[in-house]
PQR file of N, CA, C, O and H, with PARSE charges and radii, in Angstrom:
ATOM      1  N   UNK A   1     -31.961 -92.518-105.733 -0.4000 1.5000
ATOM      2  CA  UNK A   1     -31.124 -91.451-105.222 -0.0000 2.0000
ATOM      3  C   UNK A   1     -32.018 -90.311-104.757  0.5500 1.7000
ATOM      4  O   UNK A   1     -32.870 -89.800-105.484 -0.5500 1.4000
ATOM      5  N   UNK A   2     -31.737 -89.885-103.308 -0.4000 1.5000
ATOM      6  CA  UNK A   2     -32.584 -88.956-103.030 -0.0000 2.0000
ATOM      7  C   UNK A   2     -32.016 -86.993-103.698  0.5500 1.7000
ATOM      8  O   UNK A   2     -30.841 -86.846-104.036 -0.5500 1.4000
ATOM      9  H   UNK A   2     -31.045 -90.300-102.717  0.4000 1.0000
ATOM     10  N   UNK A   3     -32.397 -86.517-103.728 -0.4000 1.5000
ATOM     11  CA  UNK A   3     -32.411 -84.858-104.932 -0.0000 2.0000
ATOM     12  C   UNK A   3     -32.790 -84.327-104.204  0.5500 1.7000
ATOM     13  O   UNK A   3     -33.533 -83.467-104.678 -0.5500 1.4000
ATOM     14  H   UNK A   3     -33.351 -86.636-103.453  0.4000 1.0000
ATOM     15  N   UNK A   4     -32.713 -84.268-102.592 -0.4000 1.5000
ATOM     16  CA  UNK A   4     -33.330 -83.040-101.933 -0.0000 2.0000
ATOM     17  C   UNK A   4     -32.287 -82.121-101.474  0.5500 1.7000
ATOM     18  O   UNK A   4     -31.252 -82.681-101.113 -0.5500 1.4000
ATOM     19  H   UNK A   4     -32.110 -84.967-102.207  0.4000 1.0000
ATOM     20  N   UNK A   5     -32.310 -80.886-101.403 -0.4000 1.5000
ATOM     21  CA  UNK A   5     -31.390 -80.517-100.986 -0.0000 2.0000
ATOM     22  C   UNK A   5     -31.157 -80.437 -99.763  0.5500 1.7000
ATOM     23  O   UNK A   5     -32.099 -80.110 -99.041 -0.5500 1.4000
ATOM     24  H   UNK A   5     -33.150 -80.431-101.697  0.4000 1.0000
ATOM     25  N   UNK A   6     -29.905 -80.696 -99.188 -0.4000 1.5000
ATOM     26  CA  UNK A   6     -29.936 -81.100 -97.769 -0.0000 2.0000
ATOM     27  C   UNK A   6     -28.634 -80.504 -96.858  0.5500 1.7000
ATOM     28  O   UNK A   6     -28.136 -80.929 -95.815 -0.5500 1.4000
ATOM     29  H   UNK A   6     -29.140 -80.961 -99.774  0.4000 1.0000
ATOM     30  N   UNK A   7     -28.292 -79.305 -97.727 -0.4000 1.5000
ATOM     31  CA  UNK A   7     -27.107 -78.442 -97.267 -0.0000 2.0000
ATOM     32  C   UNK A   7     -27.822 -77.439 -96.122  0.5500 1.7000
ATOM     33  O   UNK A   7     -28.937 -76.931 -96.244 -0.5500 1.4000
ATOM     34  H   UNK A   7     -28.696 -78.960 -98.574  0.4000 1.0000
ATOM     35  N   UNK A   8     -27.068 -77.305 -95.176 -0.4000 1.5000
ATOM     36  CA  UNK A   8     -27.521 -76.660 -94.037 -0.0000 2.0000
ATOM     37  C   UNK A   8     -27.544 -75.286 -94.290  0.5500 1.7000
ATOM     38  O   UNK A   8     -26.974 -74.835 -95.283 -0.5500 1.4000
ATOM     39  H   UNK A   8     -26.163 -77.717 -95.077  0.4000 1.0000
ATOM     40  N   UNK A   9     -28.214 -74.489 -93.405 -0.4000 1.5000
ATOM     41  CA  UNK A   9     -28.293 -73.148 -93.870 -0.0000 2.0000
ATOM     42  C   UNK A   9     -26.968 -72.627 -93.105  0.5500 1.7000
ATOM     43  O   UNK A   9     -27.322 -71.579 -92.566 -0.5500 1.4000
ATOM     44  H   UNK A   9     -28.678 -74.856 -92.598  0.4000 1.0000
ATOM     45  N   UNK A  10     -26.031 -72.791 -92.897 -0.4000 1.5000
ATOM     46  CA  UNK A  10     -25.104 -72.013 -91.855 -0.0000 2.0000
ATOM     47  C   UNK A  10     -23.948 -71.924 -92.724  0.5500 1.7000
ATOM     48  O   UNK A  10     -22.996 -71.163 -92.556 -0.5500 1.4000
ATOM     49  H   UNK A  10     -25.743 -73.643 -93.336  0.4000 1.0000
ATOM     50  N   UNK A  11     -24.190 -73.244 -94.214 -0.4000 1.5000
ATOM     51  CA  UNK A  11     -23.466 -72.992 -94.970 -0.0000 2.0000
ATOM     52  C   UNK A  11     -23.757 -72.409 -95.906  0.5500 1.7000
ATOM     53  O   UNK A  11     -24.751 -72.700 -96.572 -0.5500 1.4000
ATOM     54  H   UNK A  11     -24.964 -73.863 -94.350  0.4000 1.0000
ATOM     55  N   UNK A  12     -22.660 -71.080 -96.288 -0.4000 1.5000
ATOM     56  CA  UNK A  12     -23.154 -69.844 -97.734 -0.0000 2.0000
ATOM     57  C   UNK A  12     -23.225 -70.607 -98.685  0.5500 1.7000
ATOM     58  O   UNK A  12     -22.580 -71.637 -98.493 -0.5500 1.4000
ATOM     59  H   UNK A  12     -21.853 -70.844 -95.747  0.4000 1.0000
ATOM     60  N   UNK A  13     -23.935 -70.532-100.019 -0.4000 1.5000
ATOM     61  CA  UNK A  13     -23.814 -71.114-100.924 -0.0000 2.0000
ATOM     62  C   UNK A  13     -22.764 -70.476-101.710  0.5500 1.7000
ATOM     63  O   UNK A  13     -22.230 -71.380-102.353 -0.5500 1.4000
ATOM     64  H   UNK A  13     -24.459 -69.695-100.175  0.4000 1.0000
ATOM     65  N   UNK A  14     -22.218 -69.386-101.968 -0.4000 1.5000
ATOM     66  CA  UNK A  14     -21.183 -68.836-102.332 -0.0000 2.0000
ATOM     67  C   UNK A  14     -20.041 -69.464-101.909  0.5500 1.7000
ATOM     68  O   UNK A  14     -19.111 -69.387-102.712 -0.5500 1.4000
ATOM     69  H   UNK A  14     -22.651 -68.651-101.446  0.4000 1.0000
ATOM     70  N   UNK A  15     -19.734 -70.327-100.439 -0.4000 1.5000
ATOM     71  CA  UNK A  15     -18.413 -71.054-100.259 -0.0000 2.0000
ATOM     72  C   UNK A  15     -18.375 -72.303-100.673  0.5500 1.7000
ATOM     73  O   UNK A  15     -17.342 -72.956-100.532 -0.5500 1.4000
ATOM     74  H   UNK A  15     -20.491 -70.389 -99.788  0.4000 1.0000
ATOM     75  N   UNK A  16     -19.508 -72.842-101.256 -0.4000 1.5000
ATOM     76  CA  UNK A  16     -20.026 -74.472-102.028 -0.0000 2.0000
ATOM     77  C   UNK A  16     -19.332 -73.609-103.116  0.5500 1.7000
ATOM     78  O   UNK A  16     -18.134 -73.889-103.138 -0.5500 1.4000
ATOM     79  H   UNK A  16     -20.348 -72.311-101.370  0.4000 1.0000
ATOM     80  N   UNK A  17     -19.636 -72.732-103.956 -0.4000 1.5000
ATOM     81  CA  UNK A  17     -19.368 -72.778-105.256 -0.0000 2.0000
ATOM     82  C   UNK A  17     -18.033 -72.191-105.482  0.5500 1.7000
ATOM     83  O   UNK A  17     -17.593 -72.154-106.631 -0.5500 1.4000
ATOM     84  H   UNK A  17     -20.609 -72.504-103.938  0.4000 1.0000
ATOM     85  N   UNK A  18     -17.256 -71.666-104.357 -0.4000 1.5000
ATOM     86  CA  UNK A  18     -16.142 -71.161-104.187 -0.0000 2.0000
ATOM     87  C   UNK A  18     -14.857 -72.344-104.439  0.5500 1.7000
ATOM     88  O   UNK A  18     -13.692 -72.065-104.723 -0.5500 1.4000
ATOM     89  H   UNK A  18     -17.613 -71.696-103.424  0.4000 1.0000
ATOM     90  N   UNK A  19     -15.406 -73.664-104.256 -0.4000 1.5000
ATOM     91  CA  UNK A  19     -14.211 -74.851-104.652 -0.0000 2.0000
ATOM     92  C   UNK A  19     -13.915 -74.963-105.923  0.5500 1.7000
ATOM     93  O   UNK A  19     -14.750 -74.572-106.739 -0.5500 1.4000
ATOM     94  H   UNK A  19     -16.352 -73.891-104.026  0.4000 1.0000
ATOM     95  N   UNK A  20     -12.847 -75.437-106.310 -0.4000 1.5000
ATOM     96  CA  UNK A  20     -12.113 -75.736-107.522 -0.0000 2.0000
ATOM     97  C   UNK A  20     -12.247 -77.300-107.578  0.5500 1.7000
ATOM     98  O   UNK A  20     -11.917 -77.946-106.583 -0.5500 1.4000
ATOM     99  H   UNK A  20     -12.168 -75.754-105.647  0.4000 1.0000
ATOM    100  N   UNK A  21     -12.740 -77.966-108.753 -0.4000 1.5000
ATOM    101  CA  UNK A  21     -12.532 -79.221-108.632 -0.0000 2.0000
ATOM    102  C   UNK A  21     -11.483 -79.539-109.234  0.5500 1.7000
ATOM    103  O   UNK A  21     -11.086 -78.795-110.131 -0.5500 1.4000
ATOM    104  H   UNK A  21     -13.008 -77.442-109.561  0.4000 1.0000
ATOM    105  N   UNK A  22     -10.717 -80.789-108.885 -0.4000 1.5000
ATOM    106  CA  UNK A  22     -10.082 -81.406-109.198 -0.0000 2.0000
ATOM    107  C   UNK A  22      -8.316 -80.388-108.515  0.5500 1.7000
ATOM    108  O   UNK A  22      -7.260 -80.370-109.148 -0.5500 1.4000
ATOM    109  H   UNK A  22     -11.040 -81.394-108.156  0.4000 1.0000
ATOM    110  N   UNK A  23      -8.484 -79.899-107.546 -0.4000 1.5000
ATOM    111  CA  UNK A  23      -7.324 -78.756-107.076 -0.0000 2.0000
ATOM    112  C   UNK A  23      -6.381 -79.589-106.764  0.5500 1.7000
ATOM    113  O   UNK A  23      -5.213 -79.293-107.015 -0.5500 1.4000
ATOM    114  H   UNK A  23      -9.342 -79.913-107.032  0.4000 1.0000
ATOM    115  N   UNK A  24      -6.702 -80.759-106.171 -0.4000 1.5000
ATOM    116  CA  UNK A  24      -5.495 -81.506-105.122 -0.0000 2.0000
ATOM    117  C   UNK A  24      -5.661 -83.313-106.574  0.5500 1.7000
ATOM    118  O   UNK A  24      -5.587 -84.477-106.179 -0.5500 1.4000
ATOM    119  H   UNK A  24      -7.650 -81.000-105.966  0.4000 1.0000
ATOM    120  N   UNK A  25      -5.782 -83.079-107.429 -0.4000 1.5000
ATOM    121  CA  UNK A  25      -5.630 -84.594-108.293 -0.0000 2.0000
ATOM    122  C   UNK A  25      -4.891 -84.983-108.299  0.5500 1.7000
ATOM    123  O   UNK A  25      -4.751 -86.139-107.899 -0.5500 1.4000
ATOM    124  H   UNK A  25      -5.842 -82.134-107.750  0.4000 1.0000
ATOM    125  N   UNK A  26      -3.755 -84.107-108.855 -0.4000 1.5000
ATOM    126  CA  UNK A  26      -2.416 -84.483-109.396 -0.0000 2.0000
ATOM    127  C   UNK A  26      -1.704 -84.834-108.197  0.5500 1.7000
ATOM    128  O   UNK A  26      -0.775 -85.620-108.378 -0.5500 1.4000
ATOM    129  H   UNK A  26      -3.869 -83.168-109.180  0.4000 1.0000
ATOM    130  N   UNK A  27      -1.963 -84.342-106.693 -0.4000 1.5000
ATOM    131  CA  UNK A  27      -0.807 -84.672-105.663 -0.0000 2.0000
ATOM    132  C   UNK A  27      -1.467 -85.968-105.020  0.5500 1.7000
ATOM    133  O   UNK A  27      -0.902 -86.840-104.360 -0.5500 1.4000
ATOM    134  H   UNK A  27      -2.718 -83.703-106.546  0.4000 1.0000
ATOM    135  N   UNK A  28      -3.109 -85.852-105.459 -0.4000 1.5000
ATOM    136  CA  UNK A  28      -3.168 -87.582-104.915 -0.0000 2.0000
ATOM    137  C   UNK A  28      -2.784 -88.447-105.797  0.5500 1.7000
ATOM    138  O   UNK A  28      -2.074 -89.393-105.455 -0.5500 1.4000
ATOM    139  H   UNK A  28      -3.568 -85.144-105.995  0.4000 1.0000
ATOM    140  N   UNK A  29      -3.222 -88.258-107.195 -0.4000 1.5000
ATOM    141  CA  UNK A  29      -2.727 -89.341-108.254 -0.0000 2.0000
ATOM    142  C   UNK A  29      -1.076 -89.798-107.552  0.5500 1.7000
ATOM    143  O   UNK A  29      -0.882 -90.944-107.146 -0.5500 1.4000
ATOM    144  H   UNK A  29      -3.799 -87.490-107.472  0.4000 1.0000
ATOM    145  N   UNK A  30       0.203 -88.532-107.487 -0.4000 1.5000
ATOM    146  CA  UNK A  30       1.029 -88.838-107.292 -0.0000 2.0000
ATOM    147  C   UNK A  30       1.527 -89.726-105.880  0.5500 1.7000
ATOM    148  O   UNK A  30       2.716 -89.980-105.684 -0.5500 1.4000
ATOM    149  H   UNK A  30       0.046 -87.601-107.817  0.4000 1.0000
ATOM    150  N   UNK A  31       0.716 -90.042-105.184 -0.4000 1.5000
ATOM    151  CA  UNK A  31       0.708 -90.618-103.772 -0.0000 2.0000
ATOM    152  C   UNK A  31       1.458 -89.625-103.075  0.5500 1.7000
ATOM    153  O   UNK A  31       1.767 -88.477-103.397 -0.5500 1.4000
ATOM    154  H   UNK A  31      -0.249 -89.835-105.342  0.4000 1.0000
ATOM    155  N   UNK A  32       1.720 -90.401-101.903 -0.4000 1.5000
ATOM    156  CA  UNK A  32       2.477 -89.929-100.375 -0.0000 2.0000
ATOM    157  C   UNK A  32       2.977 -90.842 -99.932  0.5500 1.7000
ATOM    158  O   UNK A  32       2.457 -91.957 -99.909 -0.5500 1.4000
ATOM    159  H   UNK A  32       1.469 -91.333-101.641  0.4000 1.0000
ATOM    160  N   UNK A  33       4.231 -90.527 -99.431 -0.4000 1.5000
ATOM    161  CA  UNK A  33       5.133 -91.406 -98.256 -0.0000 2.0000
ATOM    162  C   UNK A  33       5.172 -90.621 -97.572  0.5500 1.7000
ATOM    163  O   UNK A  33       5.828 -89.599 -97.776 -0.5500 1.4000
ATOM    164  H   UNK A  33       4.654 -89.621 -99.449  0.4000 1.0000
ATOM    165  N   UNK A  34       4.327 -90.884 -96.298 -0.4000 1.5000
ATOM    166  CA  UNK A  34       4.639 -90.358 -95.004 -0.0000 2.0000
ATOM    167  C   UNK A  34       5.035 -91.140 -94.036  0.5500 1.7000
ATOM    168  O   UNK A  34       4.505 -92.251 -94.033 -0.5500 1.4000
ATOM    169  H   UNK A  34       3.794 -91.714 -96.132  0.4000 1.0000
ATOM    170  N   UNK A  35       5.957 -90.874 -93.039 -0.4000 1.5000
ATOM    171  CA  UNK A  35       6.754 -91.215 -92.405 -0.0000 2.0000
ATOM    172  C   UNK A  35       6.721 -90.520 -91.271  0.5500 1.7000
ATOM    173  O   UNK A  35       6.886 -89.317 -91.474 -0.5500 1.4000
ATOM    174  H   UNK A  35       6.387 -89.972 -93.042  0.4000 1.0000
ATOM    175  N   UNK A  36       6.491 -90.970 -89.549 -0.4000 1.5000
ATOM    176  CA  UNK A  36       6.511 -90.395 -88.629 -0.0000 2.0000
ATOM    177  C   UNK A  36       7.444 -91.336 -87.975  0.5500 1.7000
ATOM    178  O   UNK A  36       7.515 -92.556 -87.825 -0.5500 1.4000
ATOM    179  H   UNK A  36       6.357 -91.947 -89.384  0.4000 1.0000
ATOM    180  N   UNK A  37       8.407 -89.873 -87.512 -0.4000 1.5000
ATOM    181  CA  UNK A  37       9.528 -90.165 -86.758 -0.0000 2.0000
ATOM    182  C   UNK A  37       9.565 -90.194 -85.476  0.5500 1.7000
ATOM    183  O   UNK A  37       8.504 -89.680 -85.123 -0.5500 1.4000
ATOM    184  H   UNK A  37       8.349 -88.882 -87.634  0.4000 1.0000
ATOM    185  N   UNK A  38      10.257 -90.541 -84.413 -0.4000 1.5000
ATOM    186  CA  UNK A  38      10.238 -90.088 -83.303 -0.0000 2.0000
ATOM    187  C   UNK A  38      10.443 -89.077 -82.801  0.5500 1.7000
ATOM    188  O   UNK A  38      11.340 -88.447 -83.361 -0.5500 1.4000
ATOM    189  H   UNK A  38      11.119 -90.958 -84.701  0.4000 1.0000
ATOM    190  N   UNK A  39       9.872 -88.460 -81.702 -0.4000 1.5000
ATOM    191  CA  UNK A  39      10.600 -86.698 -81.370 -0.0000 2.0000
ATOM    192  C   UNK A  39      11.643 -86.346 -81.103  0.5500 1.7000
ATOM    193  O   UNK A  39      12.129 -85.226 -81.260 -0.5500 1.4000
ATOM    194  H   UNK A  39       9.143 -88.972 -81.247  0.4000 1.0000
ATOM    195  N   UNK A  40      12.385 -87.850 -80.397 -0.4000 1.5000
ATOM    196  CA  UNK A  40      14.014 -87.242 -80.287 -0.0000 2.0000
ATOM    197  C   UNK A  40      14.786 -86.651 -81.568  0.5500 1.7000
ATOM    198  O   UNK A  40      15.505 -85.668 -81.748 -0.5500 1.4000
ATOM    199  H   UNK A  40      11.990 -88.760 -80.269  0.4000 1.0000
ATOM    200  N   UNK A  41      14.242 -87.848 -82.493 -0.4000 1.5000
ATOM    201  CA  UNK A  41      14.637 -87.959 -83.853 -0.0000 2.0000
ATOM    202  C   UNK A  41      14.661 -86.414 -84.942  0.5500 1.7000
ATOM    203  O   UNK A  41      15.435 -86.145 -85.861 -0.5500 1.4000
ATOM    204  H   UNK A  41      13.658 -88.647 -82.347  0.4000 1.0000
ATOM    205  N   UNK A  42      13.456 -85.587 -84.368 -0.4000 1.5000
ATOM    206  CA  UNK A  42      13.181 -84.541 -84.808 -0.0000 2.0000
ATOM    207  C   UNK A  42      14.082 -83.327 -85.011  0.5500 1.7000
ATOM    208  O   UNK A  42      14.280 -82.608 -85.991 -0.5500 1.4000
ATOM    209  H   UNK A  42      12.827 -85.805 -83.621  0.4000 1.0000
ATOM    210  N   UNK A  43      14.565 -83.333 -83.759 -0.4000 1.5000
ATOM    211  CA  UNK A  43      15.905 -82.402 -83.597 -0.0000 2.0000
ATOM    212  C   UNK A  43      16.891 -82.977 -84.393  0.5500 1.7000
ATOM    213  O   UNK A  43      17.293 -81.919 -84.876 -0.5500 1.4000
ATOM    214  H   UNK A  43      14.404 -83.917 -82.964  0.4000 1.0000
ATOM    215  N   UNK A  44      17.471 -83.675 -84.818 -0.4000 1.5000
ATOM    216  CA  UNK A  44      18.373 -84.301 -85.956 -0.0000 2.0000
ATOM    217  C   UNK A  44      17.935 -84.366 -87.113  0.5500 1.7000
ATOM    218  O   UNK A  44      18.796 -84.347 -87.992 -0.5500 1.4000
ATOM    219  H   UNK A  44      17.144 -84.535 -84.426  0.4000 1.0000
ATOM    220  N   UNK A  45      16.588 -84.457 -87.518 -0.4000 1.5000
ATOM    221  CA  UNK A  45      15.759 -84.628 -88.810 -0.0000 2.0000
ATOM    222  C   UNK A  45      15.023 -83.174 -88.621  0.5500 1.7000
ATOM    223  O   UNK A  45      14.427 -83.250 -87.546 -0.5500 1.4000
ATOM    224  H   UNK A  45      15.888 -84.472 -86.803  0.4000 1.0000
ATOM    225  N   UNK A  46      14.916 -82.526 -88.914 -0.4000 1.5000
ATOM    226  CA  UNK A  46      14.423 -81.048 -88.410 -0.0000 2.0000
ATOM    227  C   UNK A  46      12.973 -80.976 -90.084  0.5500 1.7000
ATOM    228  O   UNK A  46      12.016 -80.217 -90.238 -0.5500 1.4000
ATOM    229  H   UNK A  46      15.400 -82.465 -89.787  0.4000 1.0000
ATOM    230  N   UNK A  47      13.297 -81.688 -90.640 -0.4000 1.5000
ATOM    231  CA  UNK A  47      12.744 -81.479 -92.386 -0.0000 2.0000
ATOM    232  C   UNK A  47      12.940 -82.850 -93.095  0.5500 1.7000
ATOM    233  O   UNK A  47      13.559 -83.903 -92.944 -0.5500 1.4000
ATOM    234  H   UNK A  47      14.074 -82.304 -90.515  0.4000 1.0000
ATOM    235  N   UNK A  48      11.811 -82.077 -94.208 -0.4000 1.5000
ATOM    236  CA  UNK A  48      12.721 -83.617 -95.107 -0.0000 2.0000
ATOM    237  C   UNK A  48      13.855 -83.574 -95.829  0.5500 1.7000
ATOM    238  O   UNK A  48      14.497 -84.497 -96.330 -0.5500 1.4000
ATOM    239  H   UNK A  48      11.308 -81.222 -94.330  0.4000 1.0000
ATOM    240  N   UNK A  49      14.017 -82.547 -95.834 -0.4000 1.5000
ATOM    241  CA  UNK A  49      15.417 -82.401 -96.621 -0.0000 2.0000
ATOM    242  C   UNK A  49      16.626 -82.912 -96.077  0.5500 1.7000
ATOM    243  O   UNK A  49      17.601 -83.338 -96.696 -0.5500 1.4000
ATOM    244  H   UNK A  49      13.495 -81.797 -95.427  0.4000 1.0000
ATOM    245  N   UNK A  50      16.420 -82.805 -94.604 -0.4000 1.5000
ATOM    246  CA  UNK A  50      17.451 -83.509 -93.680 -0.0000 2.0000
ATOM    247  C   UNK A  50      17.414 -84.695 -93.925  0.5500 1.7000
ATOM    248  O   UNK A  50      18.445 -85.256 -94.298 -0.5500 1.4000
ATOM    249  H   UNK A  50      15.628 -82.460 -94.101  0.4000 1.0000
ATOM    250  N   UNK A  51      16.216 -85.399 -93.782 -0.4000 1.5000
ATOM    251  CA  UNK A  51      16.035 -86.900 -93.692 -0.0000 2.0000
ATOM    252  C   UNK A  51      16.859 -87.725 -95.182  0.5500 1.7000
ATOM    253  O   UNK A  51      17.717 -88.602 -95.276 -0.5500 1.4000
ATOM    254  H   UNK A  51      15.379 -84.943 -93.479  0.4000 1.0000
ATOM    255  N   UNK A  52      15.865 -86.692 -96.461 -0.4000 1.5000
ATOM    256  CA  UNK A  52      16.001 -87.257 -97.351 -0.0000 2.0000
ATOM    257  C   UNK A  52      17.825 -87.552 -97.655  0.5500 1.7000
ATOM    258  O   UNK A  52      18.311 -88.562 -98.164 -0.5500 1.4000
ATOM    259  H   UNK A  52      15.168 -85.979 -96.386  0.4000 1.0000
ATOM    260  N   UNK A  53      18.382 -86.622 -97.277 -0.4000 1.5000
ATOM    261  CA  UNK A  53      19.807 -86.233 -96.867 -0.0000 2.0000
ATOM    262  C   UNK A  53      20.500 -87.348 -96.331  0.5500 1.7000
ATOM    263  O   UNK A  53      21.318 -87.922 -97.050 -0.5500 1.4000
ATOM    264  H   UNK A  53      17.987 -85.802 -96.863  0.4000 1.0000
ATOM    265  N   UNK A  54      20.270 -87.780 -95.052 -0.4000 1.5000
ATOM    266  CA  UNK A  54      21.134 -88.664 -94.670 -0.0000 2.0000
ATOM    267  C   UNK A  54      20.625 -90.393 -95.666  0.5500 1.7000
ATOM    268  O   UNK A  54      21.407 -91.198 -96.172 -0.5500 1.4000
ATOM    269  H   UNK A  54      19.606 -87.314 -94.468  0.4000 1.0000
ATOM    270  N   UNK A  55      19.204 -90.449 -95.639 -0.4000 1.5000
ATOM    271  CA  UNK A  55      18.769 -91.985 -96.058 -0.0000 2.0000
ATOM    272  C   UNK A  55      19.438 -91.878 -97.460  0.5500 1.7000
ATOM    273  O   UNK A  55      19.623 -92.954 -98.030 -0.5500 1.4000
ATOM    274  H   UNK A  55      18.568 -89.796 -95.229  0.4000 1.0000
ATOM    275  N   UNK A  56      19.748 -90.981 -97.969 -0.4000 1.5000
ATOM    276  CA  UNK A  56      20.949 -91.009 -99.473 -0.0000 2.0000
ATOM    277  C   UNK A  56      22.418 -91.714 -99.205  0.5500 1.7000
ATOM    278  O   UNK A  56      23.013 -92.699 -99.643 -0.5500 1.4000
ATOM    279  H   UNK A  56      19.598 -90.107 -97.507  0.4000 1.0000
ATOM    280  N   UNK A  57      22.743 -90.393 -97.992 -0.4000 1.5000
ATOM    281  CA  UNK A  57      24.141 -90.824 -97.712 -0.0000 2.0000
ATOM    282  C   UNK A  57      24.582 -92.162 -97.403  0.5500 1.7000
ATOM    283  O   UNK A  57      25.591 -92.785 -97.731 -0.5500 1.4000
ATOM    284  H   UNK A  57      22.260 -89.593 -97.636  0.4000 1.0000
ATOM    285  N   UNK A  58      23.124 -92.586 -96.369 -0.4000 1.5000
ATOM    286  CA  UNK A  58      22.825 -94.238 -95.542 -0.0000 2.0000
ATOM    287  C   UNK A  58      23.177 -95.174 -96.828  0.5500 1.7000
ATOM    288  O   UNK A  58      24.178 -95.881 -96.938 -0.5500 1.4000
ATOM    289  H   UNK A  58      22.304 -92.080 -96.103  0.4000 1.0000
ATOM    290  N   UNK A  59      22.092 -95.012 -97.805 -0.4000 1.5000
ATOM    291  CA  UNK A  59      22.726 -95.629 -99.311 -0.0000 2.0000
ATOM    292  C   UNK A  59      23.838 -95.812 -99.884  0.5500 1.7000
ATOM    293  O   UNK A  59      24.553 -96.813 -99.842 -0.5500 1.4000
ATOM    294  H   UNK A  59      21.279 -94.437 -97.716  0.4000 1.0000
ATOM    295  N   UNK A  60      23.986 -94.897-100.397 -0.4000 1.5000
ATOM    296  CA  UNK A  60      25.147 -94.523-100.644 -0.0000 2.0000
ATOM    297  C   UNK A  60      26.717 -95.238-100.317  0.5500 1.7000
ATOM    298  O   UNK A  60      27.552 -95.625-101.135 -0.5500 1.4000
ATOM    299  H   UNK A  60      23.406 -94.084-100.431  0.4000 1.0000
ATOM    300  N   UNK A  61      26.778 -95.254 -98.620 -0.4000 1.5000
ATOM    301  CA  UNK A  61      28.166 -95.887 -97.823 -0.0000 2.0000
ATOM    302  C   UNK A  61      27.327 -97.105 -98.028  0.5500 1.7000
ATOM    303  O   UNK A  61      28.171 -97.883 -98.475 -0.5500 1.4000
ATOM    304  H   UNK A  61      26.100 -94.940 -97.956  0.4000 1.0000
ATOM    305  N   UNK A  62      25.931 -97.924 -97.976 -0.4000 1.5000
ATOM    306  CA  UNK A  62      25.814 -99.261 -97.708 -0.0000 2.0000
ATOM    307  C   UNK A  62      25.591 -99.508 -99.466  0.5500 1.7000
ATOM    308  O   UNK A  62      24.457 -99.986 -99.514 -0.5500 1.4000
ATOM    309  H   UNK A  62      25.246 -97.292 -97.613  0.4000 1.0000
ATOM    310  N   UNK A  63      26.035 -99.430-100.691 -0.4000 1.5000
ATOM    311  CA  UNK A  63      25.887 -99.427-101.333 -0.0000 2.0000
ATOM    312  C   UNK A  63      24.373-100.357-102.097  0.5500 1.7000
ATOM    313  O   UNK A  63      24.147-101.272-102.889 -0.5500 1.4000
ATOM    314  H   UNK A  63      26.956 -99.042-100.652  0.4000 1.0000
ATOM    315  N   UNK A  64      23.510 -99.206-101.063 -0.4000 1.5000
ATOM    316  CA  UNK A  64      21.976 -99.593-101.515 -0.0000 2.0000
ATOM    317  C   UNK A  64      21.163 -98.875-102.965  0.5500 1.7000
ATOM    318  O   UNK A  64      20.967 -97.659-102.953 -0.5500 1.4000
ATOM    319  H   UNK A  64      23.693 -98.462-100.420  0.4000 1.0000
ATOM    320  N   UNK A  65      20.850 -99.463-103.822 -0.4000 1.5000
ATOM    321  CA  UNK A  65      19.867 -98.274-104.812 -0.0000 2.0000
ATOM    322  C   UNK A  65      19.201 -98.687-104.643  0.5500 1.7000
ATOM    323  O   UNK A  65      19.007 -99.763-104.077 -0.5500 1.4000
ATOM    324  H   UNK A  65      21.010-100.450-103.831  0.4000 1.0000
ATOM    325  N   UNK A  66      18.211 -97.550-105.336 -0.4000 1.5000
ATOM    326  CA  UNK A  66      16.944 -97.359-105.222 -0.0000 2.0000
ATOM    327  C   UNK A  66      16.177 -98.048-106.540  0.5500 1.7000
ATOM    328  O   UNK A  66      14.952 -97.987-106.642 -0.5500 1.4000
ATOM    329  H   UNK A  66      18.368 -96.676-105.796  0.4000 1.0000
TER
END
């Protein structure tokens, strides 16, 4: 393993030590479903709250669970 240091000078060392580790764990541990819609689609789905909204209701009348 090479030990040299090899951080550029343009970067402060004050913004290296400025990170928090482990900040984002818990939202990767928890995964992601992402989902890209179409743009027409957008104006009707404006959020996820919309989306999540109707794919309930979609359930729901087709008596799908989850």
């Amino acid at each position: 393993m090479n030990d040299e240091d090899t951080l550029r000078p343009e970067y402060p060392a004050d913004l290296i030590k400025s990170g928090v580790r482990g900040k984002y764990v818990k939202r990767y541990r928890e995964g992601t479903n992402i989902v890209v819609i179409s743009p027409e689609l957008h104006k009707l789905f404006p959020d996820s709250d919309s989306v999540n909204k109707a794919l309930r209701e979609y359930a729901k009348e087709h008596e799908i669970s989850a």
